[in-house]
C-alpha positions in Angstrom: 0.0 0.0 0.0 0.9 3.7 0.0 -0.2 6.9 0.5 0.2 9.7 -1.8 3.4 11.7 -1.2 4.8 15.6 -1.8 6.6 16.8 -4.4 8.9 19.5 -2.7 11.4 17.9 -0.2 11.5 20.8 2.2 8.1 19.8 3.3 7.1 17.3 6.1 4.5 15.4 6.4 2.5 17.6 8.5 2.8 20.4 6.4 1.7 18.2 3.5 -1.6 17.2 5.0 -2.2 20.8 7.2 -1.7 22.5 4.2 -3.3 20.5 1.5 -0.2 20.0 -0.6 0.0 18.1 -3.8 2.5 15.9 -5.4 2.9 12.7 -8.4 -0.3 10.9 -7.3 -2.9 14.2 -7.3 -4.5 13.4 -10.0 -5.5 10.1 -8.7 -6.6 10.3 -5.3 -6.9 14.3 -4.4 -5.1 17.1 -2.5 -3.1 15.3 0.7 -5.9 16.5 2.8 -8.7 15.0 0.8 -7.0 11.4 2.4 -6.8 12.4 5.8 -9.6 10.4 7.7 -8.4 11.7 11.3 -6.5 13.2 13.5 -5.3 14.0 17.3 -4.1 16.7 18.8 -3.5 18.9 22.0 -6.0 21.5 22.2 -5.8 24.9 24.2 -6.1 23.3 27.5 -3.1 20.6 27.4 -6.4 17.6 26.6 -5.4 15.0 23.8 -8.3 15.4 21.4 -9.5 12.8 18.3 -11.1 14.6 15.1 -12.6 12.8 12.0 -15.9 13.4 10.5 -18.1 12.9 13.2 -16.0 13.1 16.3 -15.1 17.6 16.6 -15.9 17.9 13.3 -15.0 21.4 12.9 -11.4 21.1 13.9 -11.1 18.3 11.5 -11.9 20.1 8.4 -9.8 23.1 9.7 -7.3 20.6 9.7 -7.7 19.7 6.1 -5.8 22.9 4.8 -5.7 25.1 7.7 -1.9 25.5 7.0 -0.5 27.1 9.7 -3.4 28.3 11.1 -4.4 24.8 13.2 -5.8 26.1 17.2 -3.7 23.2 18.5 -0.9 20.7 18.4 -1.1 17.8 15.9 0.3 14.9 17.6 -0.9 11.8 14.6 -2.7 12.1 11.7 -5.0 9.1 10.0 -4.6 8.6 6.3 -6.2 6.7 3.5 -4.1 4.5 1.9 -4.2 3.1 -1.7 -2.9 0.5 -3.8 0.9 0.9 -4.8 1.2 1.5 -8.5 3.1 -1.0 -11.0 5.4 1.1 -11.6 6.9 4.6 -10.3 8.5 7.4 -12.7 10.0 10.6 -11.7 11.7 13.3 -14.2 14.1 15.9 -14.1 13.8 18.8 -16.1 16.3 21.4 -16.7 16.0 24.1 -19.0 18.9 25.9 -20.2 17.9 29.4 -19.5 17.7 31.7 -22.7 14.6 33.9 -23.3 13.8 32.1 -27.0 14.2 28.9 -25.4 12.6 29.5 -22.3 9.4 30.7 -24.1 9.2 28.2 -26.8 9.0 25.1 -24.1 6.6 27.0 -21.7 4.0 27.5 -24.9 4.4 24.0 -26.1 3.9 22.8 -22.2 1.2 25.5 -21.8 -0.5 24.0 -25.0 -0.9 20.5 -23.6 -1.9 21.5 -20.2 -5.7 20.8 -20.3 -4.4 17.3 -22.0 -2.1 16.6 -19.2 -4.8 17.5 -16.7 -6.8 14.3 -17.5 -7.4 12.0 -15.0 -6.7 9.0 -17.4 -2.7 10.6 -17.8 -2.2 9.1 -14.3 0.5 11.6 -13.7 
């Protein structure tokens, strides 16, 4: 199993899910925070507290993309997860920086963007 994953290394976990990051697997299963099922945390009184859906509702979807922004102290975090995929692919793309270049491969990626959006491309 897995459970989908950033694409910026400076960020935690945490920060993924409290700020609603995305990454490889978006397209597929949703924003980080659209997979969290729960959470715990310390509220403003020092009590260990459980969020989901039904249990302090409100501070779980405040959770879900509150960023920084969270009244309390997020000590776990319940995710769903989903099959791993056959196969994994990354890519590295650097662009040697001149202004004729630079515009000529933004156009022909800008040109294919609603294509790449497609949930079938199972970025």
């Amino acid at each position: 199993l897995a459970v989908p994953g950033g694409s910026v290394s400076g960020v935690g976990a945490s920060g993924l899910l409290l700020g609603c990051g995305r990454g490889m697997s978006t397209t597929i299963h949703g924003l980080f925070c659209d997979v969290m099922t729960g959470l715990e945390y310390i509220d403003e009184k020092g009590a260990l507290r459980a969020a989901d859906a039904s249990t302090n509702a409100d501070m779980f979807w405040m959770a879900r993309g509150g960023g920084g922004n969270f009244p309390g102290i997020v000590t776990s975090f319940t995710v769903s997860a989903f099959p791993m995929p056959q196969s994994v692919h990354s890519r590295e793309c650097v662009i040697p920086y001149t202004e004729a270049k630079l515009r000529a491969v933004l156009g022909a990626w800008s040109a294919r963007l609603e294509q790449m959006a497609q949930p079938s491309r199972k970025l």
